[in-house]
C-alpha positions as CSV (number, residue, x, y, z in Angstrom):
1,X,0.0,0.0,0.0
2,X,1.4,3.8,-1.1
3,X,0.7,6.4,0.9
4,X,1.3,10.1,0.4
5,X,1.0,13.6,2.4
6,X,-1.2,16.1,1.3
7,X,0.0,20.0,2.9
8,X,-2.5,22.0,3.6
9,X,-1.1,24.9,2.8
10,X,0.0,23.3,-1.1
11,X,-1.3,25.5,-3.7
12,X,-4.0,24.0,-5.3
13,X,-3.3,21.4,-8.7
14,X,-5.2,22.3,-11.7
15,X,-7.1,19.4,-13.4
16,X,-5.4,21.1,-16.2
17,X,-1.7,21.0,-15.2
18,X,0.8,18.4,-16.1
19,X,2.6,17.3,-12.9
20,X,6.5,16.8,-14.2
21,X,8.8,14.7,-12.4
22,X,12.8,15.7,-11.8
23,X,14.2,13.3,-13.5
24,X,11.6,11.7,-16.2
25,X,10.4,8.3,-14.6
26,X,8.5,7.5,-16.8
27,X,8.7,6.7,-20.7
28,X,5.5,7.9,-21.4
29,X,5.0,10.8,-23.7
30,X,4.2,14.0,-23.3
31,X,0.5,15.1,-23.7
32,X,-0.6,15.6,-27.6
33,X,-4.3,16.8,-26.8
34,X,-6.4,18.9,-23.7
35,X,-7.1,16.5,-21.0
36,X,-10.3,17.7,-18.9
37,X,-10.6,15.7,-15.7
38,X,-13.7,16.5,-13.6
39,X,-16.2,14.9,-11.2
40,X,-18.8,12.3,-12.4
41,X,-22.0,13.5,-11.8
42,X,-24.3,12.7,-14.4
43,X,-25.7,9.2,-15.7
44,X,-24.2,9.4,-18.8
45,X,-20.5,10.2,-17.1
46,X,-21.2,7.4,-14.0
47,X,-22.3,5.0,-16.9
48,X,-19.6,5.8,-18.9
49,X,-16.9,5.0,-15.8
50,X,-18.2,1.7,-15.6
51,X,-18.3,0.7,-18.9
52,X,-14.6,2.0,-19.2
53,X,-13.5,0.3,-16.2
54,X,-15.3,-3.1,-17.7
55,X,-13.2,-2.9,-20.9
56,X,-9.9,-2.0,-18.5
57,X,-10.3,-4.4,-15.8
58,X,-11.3,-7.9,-17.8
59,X,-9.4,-9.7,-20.1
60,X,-10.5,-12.5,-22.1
61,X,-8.6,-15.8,-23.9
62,X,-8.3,-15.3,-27.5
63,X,-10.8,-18.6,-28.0
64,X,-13.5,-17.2,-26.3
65,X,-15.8,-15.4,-28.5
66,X,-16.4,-11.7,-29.1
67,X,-19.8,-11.9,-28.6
68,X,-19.1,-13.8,-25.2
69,X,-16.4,-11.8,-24.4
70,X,-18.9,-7.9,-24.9
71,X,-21.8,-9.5,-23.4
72,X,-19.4,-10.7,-19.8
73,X,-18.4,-7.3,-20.2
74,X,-21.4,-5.8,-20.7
75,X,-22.9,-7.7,-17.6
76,X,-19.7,-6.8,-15.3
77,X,-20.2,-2.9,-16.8
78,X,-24.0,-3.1,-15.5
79,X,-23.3,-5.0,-12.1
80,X,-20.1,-1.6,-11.7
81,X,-22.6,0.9,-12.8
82,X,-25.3,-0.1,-10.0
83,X,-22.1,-0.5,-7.4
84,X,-21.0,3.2,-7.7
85,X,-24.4,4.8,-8.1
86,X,-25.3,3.3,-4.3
87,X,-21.7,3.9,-3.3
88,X,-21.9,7.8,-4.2
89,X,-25.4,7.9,-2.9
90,X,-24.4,6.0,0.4
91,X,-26.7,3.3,0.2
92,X,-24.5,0.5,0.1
93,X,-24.0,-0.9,3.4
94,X,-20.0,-1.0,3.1
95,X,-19.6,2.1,2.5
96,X,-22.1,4.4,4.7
97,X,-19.5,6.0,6.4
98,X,-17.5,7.0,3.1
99,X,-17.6,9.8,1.3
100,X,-17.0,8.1,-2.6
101,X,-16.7,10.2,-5.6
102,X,-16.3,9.1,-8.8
103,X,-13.8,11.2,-11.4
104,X,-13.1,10.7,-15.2
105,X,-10.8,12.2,-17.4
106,X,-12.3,13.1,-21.0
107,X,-11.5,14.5,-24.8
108,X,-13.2,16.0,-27.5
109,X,-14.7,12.6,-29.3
110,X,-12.8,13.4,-32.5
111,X,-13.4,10.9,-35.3
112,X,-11.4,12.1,-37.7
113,X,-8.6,11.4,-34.6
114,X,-6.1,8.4,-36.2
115,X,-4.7,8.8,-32.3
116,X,-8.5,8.0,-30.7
117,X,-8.9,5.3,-33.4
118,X,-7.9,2.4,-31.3
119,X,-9.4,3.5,-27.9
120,X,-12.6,3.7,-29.8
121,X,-12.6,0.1,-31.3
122,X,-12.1,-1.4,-27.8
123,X,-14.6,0.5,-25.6
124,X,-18.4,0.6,-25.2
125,X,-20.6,3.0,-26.9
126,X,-21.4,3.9,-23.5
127,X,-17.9,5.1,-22.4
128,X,-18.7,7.6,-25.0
129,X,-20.8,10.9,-24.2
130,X,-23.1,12.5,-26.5
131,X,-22.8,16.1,-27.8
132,X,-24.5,18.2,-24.9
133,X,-25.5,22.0,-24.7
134,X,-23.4,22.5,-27.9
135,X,-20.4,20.7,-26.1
136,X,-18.6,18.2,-29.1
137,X,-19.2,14.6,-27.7
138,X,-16.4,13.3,-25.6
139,X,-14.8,10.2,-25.0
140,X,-14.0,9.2,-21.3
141,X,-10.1,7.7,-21.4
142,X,-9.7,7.3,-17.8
143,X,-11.4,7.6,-14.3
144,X,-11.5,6.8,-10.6
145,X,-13.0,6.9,-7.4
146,X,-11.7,8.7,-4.0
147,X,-13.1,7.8,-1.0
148,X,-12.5,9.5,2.1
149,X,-12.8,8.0,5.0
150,X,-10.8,5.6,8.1
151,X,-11.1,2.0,5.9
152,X,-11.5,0.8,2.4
153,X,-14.1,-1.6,2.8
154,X,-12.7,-5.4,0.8
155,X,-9.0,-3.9,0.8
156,X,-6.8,-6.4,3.7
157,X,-4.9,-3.1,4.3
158,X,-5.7,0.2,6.4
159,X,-3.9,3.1,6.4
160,X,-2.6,4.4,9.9
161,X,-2.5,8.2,9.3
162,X,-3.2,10.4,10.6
163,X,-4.0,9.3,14.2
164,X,-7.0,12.4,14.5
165,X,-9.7,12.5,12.3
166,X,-8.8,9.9,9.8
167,X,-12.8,9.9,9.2
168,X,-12.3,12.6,7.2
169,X,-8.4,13.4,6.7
170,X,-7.7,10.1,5.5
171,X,-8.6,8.9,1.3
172,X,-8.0,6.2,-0.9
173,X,-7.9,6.2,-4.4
174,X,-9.4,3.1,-6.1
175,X,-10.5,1.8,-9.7
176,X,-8.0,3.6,-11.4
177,X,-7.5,3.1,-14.8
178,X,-7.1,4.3,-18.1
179,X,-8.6,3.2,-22.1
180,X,-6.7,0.7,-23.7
181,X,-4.9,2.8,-26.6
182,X,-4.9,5.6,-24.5
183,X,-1.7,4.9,-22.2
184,X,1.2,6.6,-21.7
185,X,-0.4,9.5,-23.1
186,X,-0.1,11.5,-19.7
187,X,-4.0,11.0,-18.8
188,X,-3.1,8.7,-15.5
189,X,-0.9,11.8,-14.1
190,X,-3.5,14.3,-15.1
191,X,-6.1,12.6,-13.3
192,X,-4.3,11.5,-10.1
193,X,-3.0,15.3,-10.0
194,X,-7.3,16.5,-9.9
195,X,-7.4,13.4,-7.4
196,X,-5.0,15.3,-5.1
197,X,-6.1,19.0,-5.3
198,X,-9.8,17.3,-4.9
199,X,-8.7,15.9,-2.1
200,X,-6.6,18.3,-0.4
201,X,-10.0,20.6,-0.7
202,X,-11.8,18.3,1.0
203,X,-9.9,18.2,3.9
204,X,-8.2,15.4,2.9
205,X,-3.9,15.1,4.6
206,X,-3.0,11.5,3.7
207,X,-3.9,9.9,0.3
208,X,-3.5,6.2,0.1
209,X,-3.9,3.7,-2.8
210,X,-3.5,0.2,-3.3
211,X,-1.0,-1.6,-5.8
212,X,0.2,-5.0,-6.8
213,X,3.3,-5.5,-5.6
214,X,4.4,-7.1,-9.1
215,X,2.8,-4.2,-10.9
216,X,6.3,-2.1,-11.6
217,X,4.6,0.7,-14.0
218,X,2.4,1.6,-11.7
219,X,4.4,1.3,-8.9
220,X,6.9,3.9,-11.0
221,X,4.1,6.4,-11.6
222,X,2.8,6.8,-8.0
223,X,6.4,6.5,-6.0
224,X,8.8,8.4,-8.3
225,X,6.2,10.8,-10.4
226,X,3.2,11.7,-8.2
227,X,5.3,11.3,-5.0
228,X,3.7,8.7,-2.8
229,X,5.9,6.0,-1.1
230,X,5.6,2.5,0.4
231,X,3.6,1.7,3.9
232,X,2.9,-1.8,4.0
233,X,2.1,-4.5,1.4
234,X,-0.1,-7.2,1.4
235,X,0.9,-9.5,3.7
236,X,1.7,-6.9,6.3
237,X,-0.5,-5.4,9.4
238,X,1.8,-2.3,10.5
239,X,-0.4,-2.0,13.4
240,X,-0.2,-5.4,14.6
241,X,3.6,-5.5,14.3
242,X,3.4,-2.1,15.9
243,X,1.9,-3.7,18.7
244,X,3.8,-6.9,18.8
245,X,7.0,-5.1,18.5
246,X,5.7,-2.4,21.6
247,X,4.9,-4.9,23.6
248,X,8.0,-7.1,23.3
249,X,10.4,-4.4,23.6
250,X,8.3,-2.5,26.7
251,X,8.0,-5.8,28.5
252,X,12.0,-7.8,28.5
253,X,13.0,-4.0,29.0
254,X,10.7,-3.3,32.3
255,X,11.2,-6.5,33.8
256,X,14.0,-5.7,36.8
257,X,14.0,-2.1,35.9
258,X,14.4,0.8,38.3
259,X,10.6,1.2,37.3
260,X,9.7,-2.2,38.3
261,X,11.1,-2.9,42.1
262,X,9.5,1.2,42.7
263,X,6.1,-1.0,42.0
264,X,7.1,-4.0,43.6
265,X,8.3,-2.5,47.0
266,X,5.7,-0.2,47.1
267,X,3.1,-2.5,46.8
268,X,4.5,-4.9,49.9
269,X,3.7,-1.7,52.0
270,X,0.8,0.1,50.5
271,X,-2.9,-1.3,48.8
272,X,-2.1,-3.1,45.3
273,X,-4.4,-1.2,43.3
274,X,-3.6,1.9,44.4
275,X,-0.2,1.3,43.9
276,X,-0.6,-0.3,40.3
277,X,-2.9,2.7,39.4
278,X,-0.4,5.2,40.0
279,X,2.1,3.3,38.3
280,X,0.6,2.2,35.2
281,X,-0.9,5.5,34.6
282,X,2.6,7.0,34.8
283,X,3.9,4.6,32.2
284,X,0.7,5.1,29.8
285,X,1.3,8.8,30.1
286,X,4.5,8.3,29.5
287,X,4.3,5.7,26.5
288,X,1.9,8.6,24.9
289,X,4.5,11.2,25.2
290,X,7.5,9.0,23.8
291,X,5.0,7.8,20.7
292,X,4.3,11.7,19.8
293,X,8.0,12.4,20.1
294,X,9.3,9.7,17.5
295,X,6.1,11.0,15.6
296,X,7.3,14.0,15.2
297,X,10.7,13.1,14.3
298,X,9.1,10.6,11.3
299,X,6.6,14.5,10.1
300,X,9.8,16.6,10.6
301,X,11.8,14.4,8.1
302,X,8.7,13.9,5.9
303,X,9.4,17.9,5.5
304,X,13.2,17.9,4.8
305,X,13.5,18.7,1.4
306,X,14.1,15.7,-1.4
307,X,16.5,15.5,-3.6
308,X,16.1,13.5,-7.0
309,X,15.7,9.5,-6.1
310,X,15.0,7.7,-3.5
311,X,14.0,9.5,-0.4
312,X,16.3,8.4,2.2
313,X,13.9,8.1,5.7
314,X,16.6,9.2,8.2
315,X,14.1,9.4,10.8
316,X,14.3,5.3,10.3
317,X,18.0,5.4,10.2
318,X,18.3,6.8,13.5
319,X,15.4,4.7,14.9
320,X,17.7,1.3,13.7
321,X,20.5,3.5,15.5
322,X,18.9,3.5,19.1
323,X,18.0,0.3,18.5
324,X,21.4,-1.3,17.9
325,X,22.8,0.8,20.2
326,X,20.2,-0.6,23.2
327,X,20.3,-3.5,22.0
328,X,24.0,-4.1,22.0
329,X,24.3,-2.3,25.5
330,X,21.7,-4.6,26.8
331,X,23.8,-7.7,25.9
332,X,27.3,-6.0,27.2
333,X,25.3,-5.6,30.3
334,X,23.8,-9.3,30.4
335,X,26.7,-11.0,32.1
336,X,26.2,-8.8,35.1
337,X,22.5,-8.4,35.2
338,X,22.4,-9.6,38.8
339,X,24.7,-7.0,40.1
340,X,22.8,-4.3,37.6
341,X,19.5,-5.9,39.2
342,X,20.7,-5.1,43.2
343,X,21.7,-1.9,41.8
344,X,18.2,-0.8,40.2
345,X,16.5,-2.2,43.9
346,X,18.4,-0.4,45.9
347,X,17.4,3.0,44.2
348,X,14.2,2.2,44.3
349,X,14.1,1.4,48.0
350,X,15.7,4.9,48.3
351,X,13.4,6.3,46.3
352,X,10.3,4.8,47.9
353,X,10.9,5.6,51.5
354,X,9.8,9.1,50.2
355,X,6.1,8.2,49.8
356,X,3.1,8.6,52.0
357,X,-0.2,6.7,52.0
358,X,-2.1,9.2,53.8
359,X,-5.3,8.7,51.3
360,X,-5.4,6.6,48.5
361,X,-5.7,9.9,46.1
362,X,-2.1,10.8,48.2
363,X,-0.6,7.7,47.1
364,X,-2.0,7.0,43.8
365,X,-0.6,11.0,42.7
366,X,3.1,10.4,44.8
367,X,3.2,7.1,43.1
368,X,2.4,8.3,39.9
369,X,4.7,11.7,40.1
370,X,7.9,8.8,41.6
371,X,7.4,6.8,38.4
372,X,6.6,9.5,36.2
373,X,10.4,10.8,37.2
374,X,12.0,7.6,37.4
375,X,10.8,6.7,33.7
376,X,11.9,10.0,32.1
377,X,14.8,9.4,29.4
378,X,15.0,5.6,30.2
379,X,16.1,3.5,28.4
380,X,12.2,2.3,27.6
381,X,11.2,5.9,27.2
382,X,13.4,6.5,24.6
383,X,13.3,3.0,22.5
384,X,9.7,4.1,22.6
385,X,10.5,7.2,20.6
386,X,12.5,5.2,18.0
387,X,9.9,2.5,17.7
388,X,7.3,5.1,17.4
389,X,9.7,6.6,14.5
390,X,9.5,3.8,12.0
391,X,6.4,1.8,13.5
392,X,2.8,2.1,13.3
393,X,2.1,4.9,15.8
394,X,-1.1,3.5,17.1
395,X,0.5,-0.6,17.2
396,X,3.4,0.7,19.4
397,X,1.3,3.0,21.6
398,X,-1.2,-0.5,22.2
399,X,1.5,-2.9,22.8
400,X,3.5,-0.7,24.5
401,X,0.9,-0.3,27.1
402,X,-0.2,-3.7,27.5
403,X,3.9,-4.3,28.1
404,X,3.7,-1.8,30.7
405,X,0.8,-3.0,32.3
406,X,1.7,-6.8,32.3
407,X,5.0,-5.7,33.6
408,X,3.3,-3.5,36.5
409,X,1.0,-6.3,37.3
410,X,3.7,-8.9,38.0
411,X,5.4,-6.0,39.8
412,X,2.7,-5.6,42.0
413,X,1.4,-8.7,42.3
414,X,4.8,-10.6,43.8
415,X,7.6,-9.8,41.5
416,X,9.7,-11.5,44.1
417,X,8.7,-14.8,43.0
418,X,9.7,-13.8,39.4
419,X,13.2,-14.9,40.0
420,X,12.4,-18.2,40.7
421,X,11.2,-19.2,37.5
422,X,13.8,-16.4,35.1
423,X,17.0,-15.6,35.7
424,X,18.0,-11.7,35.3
425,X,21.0,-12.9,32.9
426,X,18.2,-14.6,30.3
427,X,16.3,-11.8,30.4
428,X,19.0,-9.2,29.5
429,X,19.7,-11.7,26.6
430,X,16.1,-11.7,25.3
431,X,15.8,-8.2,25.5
432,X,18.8,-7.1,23.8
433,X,18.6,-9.6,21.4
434,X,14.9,-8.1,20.4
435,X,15.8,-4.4,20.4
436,X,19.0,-5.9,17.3
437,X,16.0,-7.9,15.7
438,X,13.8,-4.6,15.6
439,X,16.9,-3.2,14.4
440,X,17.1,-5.7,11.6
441,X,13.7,-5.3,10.3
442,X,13.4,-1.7,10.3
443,X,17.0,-1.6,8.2
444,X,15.2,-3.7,5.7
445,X,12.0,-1.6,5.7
446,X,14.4,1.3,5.0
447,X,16.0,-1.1,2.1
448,X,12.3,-1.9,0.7
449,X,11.3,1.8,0.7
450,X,14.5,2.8,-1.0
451,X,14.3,-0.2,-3.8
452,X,10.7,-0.3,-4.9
453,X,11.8,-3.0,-7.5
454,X,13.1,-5.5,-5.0
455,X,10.5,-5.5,-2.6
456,X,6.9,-3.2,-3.1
């Protein structure tokens, strides 16, 4: 799945414009004839969409008949053309809470057009309008839909931006496609360039679209000319690896921290729940914090500018850094986790000695304010930011938490009788040895994004 940012503050595309990119990507050529691209509104223009994405979309075997072949097509052009009136209308079920809009791209019907000659003999009469209001017919070469809203109904894949109001910030372009005879004539970039200033006036900040993984053209068009770049693909659930990878990481990392005996000891002296309150809402808090940070590390490098090529995503370059570097500090520090483990108790029984349990309020607030302080530019807290960098902002937040809480809960609940059954020395090995593999796969995310050929 590609996914691209739309500024606000962009001046506006015109349907008009040809979008050029620096260097040609392409080998397409450039436009011979005035493209108009424009919303589908009428029957005629709906009808005319489905028909055109009929001829596009199905192929047929050379034995099978023409007349078998047009009336499939016809059939499949009928069953699209029903499917996209109740989708604009919002009467299909799917897609009630989905703003769709349908958009073509058309030219003057010119028969006297060698050029138009071979688009003509392949598509419907009914991808062709009819004269209107002194208008020369035209003939629709390319359209597709945009439709805003949080999930594409059918579609495996989700996009995760933005994490506020992806009701209505978040879009996805679908059925796009283009006449037969018509391609390579500039028509796809003209139409996805109204697609973009359509949906930037809507209130639209992330555009996403589906592709193929094997389909290299249009992987081309949409990375390296209309600016998009790689998310996930098929296969992939950035969220649940988000959360996963948060959870992992937030739990083998909590587990005999300083963090950890502060809950532990506390709760041998004071009520449980207040004590696990107090702490686990300091972690949340925290976790929120450190996932907004590596967030806005990932938007400020979205806003360096690019140069020609590959984008290179240095916010995930020094997200693998932290990692490596945690992770290969965490294994230096293995072979004398039980020494590092005294150590991390004995602050915390120094640091504890400094709370009261007057009310439970009184203890839930010092409890909260001791780990709140304690957490501040750990080790956790700032893996958090470089997971948060080159994850799934909403996965690691989730997993993240639920790490925090587990951990918290076996604090609380007798994390004396933890060492019985794991050894402080295994557990430095684990953790260290996940914060290299999150290392790993986020270098080879960075080598996906940067070689669309070897892995979109």
């Amino acid at each position: 799945m590609l996914q691209q940012a739309l500024s606000r503050d962009a001046p506006p595309v015109s349907s008009q414009q040809q979008q050029q990119p620096d260097p040609p990507v392409t080998d397409q050529q450039p436009p011979r004839r005035a493209f108009t691209c424009r919303a589908a509104t009428g029957v005629a223009e709906l009808r005319a969409a489905a028909y055109l994405r009929a001829a596009s979309f199905y192929t047929y075997p050379a034995e099978r008949s023409q007349y078998a072949a047009r009336s499939h097509r016809r059939m499949k052009a009928d069953t699209e053309w029903e499917s996209l009136q109740e989708k604009i209308a919002g009467k299909d079920k799917a897609y009630q809470d989905i703003k769709v809009t349908c958009h073509i791209a058309t030219t003057e019907n010119a028969f006297q057009d060698s050029e138009l000659q071979q688009a003509r003999a392949v598509m419907d009469l009914s991808s062709q309008l009819p004269a209107v209001d002194g208008q020369p017919p035209q003939l629709v070469l390319g359209t597709l839909d945009i439709n805003q809203g949080t999930n594409l109904p059918a579609e495996e894949l989700a996009g995760t931006l933005p994490l506020v109001g992806a009701g209505s910030a978040r879009a996805y372009l679908s059925n796009v496609c283009v006449a037969d005879g018509m391609r390579r004539q500039g028509v796809a970039q003209q139409l996805l360039c109204h697609a973009q200033a359509v949906a930037r006036a809507q209130g639209v900040t992330h555009l996403y679209v589906h592709v193929v993984c094997d389909n290299q053209a249009a992987i081309q068009l949409y990375c390296q000319g209309m600016g998009f770049v790689k998310e996930s693909i098929v296969g992939d659930d950035p969220i649940r690896e988000g959360f996963v990878s948060g959870f992992l990481l937030i739990f083998f990392s909590e587990i005999g921290d300083k963090t950890f005996f502060i809950a532990l000891l506390l709760a041998l002296k004071q009520p449980k729940t207040s004590v696990f309150v107090g702490t686990f809402s300091a972690l949340a808090i925290m976790t929120v914090i450190s996932v907004a940070l590596g967030q806005v590390i990932h938007q400020v490098d979205e806003l360096l500018p690019q140069s020609s090529g590959p984008k290179i995503p240095f916010d995930d370059l020094l997200a693998a850094a932290l990692l490596i570097f945690f992770g290969v500090k965490t294994l230096q520090d293995a072979s004398n986790a039980s020494a590092t483990a005294a150590e991390e108790k004995e602050e915390a029984e120094e640091v504890v000695k400094t709370v009261g349990s007057d009310t439970t309020l009184s203890l839930i607030l010092s409890t909260f304010a001791l780990v709140f302080a304690a957490e501040w530019g750990d080790k956790s807290f700032l893996a958090t930011i470089a997971l948060a960098a080159a994850s799934s902002p909403m996965g690691v937040v989730g997993g993240a938490i639920v790490g925090h809480g587990a951990a918290t809960g076996i604090a609380v609940a007798g994390g004396g009788l933890l060492g019985k059954y794991f050894d402080e020395t295994v557990l430095q090995y684990v953790g260290g040895s996940l914060f290299l593999v999150f290392a790993a796969s986020t270098v080879l995310d960075i080598y996906v994004e940067m070689s669309p050929a070897a892995g979109l």
